[in-house]
C-alpha positions in Angstrom: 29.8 103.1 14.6 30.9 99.5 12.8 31.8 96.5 13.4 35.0 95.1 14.8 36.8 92.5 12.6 36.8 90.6 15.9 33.0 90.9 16.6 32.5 90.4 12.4 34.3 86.8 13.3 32.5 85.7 16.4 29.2 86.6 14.9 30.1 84.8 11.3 31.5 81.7 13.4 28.2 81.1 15.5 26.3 81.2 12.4 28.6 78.5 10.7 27.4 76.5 13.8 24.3 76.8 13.2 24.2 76.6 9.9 25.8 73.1 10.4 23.5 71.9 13.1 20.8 72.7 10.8 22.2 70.8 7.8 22.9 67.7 10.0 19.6 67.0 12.0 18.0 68.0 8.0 18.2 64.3 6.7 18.2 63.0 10.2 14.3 64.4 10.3 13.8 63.8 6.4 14.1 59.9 6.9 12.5 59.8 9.8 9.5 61.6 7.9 10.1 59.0 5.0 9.9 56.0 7.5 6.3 57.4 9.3 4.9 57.8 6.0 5.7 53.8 5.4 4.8 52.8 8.8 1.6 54.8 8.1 1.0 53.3 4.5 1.4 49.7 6.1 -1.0 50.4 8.6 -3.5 51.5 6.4 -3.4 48.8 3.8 -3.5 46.4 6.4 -6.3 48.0 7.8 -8.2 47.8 4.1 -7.3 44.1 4.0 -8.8 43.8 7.5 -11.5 45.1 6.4 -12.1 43.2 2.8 -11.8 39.4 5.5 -15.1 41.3 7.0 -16.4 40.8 3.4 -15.5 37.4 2.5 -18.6 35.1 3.8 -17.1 32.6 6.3 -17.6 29.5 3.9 -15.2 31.1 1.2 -12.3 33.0 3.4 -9.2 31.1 2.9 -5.7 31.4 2.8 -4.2 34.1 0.2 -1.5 36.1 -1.6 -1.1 39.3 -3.0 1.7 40.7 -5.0 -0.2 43.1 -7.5 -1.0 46.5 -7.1 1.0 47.4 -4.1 3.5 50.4 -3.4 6.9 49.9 -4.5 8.1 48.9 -1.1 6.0 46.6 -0.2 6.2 42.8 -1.4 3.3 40.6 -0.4 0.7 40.5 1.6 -0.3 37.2 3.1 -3.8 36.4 4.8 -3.0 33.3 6.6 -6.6 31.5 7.9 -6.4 28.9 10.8 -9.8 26.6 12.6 -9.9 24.8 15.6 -12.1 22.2 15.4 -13.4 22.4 18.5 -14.8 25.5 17.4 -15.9 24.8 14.2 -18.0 28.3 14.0 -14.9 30.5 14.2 -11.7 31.2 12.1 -8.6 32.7 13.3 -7.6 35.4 10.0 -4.0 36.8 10.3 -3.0 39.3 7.9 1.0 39.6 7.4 2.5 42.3 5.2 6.1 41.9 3.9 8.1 45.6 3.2 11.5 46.3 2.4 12.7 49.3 5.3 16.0 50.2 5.5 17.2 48.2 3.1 16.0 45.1 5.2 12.8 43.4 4.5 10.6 43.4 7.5 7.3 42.3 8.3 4.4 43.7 10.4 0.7 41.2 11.1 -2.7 42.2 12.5 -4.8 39.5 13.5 -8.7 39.0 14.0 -11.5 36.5 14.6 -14.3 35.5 12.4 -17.7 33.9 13.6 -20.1 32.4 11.4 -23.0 34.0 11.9 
């Protein structure tokens, strides 16, 4: 037949926990998403900067800045160029990206070699 108030209780308390559990790990996962998406982001613009220092003839890449055009967490992004001269054919080309995560501003750099060909 029905229900015992009892059995009404037991079933209506296991939902409440789970029902919490769910509303807790909610944002937990929610930021976590947020923060991929930026990590992702970074990567990929660094990777299009990478890719525009494969553009630049050797003579002309030099040190730069830019603070334009950029998503709203992200600050600057340096391109920092370094030579040895004892190998005056090839130029060191680090690309740093500064991004505000967490409230902190953090930094994340991807490096490559040039030779003029």
């Amino acid at each position: 037949m029905g229900f015992t108030l009892i059995e009404t209780l037991v079933a209506m308390t296991i939902f409440a926990i789970g029902a919490v559990a769910m509303f807790v790990v909610f944002p937990a996962s929610s930021m976590a998403l947020r923060q991929a998406k930026e990590y992702t982001d970074i990567g990929l613009l660094l990777d299009s900067h990478l890719s525009l220092v494969k553009a630049i003839p050797f003579d002309q890449l030099a040190n730069s800045s830019v603070t334009e055009n950029l998503p709203a967490y992200v600050q600057k992004i340096d391109r920092v160029v370094s030579q040895d001269a004892a190998l005056p054919d090839l130029k060191h080309v680090k690309i740093i990206t500064s991004y505000i995560s967490k409230g902190r501003i953090r930094t994340d750099s991807v490096t490559t070699y040039v030779v003029k060909t």
